[in-house]
N, C-alpha and C positions, 0 to 999 in steps of 0.2 A: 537652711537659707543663709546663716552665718555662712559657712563653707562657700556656699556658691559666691557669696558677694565678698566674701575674701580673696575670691580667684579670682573674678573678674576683677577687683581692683587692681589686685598683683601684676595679675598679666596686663591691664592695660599701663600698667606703670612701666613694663616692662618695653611692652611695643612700640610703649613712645619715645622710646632712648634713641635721640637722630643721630643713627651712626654716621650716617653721609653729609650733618652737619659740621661734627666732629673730626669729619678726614679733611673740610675743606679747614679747617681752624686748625689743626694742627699741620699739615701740611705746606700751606700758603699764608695763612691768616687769614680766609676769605670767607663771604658767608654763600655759599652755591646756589642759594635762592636767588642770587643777584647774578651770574653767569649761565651762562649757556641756556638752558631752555627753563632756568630754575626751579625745577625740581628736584626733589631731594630724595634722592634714588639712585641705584647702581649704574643706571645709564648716562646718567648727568654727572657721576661720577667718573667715570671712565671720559670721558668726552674733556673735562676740564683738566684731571689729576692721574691719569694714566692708569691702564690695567690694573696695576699693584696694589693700587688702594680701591678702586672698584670692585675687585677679588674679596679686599677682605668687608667693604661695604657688604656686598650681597653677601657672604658667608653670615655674615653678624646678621643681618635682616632676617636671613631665611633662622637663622638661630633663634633670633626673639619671639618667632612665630611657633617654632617645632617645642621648644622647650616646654612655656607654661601647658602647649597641652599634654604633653607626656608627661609632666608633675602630676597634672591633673587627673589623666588616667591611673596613676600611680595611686593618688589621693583617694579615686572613683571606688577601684576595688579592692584598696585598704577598708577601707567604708562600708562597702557594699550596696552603693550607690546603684542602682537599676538605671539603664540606659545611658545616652551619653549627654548628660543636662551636665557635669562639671568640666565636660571637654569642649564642650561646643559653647558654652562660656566662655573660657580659656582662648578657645580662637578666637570667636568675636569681637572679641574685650583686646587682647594682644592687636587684630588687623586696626580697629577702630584707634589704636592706640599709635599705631603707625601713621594713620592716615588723620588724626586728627592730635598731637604730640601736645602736652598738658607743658611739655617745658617748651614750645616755642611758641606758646600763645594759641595753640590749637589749630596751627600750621601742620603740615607734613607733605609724607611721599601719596605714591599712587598704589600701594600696598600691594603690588604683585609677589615679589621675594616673601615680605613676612605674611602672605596669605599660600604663598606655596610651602613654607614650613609646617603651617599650622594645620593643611592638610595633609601632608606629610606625614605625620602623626596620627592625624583623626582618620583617616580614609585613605590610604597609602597607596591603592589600585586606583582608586579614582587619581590623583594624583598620577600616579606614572603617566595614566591614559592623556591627562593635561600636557602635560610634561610634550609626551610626544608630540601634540597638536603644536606646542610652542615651538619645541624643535624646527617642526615641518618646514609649519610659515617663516619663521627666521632664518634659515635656510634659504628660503624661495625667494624671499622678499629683502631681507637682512633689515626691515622695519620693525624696534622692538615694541613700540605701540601697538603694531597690528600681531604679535605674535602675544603678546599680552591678553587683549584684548580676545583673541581667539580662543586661548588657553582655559581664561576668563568664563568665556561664551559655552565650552565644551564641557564645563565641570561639573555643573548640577545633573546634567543629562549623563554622564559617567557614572557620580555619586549612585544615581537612580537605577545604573542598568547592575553596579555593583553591589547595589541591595537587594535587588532582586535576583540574584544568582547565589545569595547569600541564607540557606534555610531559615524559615524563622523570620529574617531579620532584616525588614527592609528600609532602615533606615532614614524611616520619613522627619525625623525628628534634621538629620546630618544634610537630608536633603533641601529641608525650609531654608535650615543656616548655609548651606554654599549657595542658595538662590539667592538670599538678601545681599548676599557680601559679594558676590557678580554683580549683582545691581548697583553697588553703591563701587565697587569699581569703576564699572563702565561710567556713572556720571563724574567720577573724577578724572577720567581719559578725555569729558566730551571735547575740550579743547584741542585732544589730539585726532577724535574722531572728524573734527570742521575740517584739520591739515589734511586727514586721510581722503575725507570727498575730494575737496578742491588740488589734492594732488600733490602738496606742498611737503607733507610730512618727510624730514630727513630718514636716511636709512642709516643705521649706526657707523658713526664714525668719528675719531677722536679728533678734536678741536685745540688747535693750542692756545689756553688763554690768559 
């Protein structure tokens, strides 16, 4: 129990580092919650501060996500830890940490990038299968809310169809944790899901601001 609740503090320590706060402060001196759609994420990144620093936003997000749970894994079967109870800590604790940041007052993003790291790690087929759905719709739509949110939407049911083609091992424990953390995605989108009914939601594109 020491271990586990060391991880999850680490990682959520981790996940709350706002790197997309930090490009607008170093950058411009701005604080991005206050521009473009205020969020603090790769896309509101890009939109205010150009590819270059959105690049390295989302690299670092999806980083703070993949890392602690590959530590953890690391940690798991140094151990001999049975199942994946210090990785799926690790994610939980790293997305919640993103999405809810201890250094900005418990502000944050919408936790797509460091919820794709941290499957990445944990579940790396499930993820591709994500991956591609996000592709698709951004592609089709060039709306990163709706390709998000797709992505989002496709994951548990991945997790679930890649546990069961897995002997043994099906993953119900991987599968609870990508349900809640879809969930609690999707209610930090719902303001972008109102744009998406009534029509309104922009399609990505950069803003000079």
């Amino acid at each position: 129990m020491t271990v586990l609740a060391l991880i999850a503090t680490g990682s959520f320590l981790v996940g709350g580092i706002p790197f997309s706060y930090l490009a607008g402060r170093l950058a411009r001196g701005i604080d991005l919650r206050e521009h473009g759609s205020g969020n603090l994420g790769a896309s509101n990144t890009f939109r205010i501060l150009g590819a270059r620093w959105a690049t390295a936003v989302l690299v670092l997000d999806v980083l703070k996500g993949w890392v602690p749970v590959a530590l953890a894994a690391r940690l798991s079967a140094g151990a001999g830890v049975e199942g994946h109870w210090l990785e799926i800590a690790a994610a939980t604790a790293a997305i919640l940490g993103h999405l809810f940041s201890p250094y900005l007052r418990f502000s944050g993003g919408k936790g797509i990038a460091t919820s794709a790291g941290a499957f990445l790690a944990l579940e790396p087929w499930a993820f591709a299968g994500a991956f591609a759905v996000w592709a698709g719709v951004f592609a089709w739509r060039r709306i990163m809310s709706l390709a998000s949110l797709a992505a989002a939407a496709s994951l548990p049911p991945l997790v679930y169809v890649v546990g069961r083609l897995r002997p043994g091992d099906s993953h119900w424990s991987v599968l609870a944790a990508s349900t809640i953390i879809m969930a609690v995605v999707v209610i930090k989108h719902r303001s972008n899901i109102k744009r998406l009914l009534r029509g309104t939601e922009p399609a990505l594109a950069r803003k000079k601001g």
